[in-house]
C-alpha positions as a Python dict, from the first residue, in 0.01 Angstrom:
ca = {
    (1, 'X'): (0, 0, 0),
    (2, 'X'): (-49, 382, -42),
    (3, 'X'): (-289, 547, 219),
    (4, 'X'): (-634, 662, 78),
    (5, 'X'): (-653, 1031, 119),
    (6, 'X'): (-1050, 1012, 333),
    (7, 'X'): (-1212, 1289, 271),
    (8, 'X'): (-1250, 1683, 314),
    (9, 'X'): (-1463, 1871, 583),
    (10, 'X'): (-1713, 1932, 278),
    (11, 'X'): (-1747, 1626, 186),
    (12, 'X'): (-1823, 1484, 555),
    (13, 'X'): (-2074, 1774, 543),
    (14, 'X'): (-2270, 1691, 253),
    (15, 'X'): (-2251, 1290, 386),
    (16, 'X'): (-2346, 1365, 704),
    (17, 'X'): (-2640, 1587, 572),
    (18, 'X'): (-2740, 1319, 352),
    (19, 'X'): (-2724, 1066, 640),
    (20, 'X'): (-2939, 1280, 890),
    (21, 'X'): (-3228, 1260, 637),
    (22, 'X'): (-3204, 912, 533),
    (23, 'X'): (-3201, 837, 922),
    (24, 'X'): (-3510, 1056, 938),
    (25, 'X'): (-3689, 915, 633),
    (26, 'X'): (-3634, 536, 775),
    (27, 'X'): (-3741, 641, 1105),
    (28, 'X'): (-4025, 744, 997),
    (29, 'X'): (-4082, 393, 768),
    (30, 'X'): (-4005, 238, 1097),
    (31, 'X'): (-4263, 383, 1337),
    (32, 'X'): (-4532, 310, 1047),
    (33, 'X'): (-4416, -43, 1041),
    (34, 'X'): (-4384, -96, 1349),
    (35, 'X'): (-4647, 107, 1527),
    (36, 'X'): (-4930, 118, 1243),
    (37, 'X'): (-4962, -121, 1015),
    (38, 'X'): (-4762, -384, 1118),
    (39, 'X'): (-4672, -610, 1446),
    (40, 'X'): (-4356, -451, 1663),
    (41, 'X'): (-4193, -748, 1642),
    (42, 'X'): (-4299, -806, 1325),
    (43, 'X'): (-4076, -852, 1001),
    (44, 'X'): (-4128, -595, 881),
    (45, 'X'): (-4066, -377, 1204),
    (46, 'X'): (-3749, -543, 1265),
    (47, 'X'): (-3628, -471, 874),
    (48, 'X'): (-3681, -65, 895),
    (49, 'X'): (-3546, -122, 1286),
    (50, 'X'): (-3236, -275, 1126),
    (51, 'X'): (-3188, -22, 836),
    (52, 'X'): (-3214, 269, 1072),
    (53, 'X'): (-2866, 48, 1314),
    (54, 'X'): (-2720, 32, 959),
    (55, 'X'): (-2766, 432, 927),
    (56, 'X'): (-2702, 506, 1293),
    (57, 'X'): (-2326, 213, 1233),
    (58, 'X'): (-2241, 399, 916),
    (59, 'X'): (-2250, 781, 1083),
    (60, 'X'): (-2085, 639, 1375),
    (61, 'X'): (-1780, 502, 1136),
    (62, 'X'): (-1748, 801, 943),
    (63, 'X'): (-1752, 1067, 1232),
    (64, 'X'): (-1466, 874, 1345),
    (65, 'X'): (-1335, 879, 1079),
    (66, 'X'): (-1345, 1294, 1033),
    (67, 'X'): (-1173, 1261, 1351),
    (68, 'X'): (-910, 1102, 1189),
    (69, 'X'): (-916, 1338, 837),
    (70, 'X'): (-1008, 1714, 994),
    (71, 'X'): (-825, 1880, 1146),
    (72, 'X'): (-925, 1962, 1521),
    (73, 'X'): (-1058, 2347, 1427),
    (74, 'X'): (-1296, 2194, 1156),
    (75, 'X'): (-1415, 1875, 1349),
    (76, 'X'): (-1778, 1913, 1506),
    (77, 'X'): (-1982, 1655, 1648),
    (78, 'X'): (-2253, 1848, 1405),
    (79, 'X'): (-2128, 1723, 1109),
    (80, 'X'): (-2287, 1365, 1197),
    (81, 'X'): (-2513, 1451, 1448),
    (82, 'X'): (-2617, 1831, 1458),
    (83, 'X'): (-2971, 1920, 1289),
    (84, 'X'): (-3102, 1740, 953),
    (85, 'X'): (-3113, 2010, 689),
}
């Protein structure tokens, strides 16, 4: 089986961008849920709680994955992690 090419230091950019608002945005859900209008423990709470792990599991995967596809001039830990914007 051929190996998939992963992708460029733009496209991790634009990902990771994309990422650090959605992780944002469903933080936000989450303290509403979970500290407003809804139990802590709630069901609610514990879905946005959950989809902000599934965020935090999916940038963790793909900066190790620019790791693996930059090379070491290009790689920053900002590219998953650095400011939302």
């Amino acid at each position: 089986m051929a190996k998939k090419p992963g992708l460029n230091l733009e496209e991790h950019v634009a990902i990771g961008q994309l990422l650090k608002r959605m992780r944002d945005e469903l933080g936000q859900i989450w303290v509403t849920c979970g500290g407003n209008a809804y139990p802590k423990n709630g069901k609610e709470a514990r879905a946005a709680a959950a989809a902000c792990r599934a965020i935090s599991n999916l940038k963790s995967a793909l900066e190790e994955a620019a790791i693996r596809d930059l090379p070491k001039e290009e790689w920053s830990t900002n590219i998953y992690y650095g400011k939302s914007g």
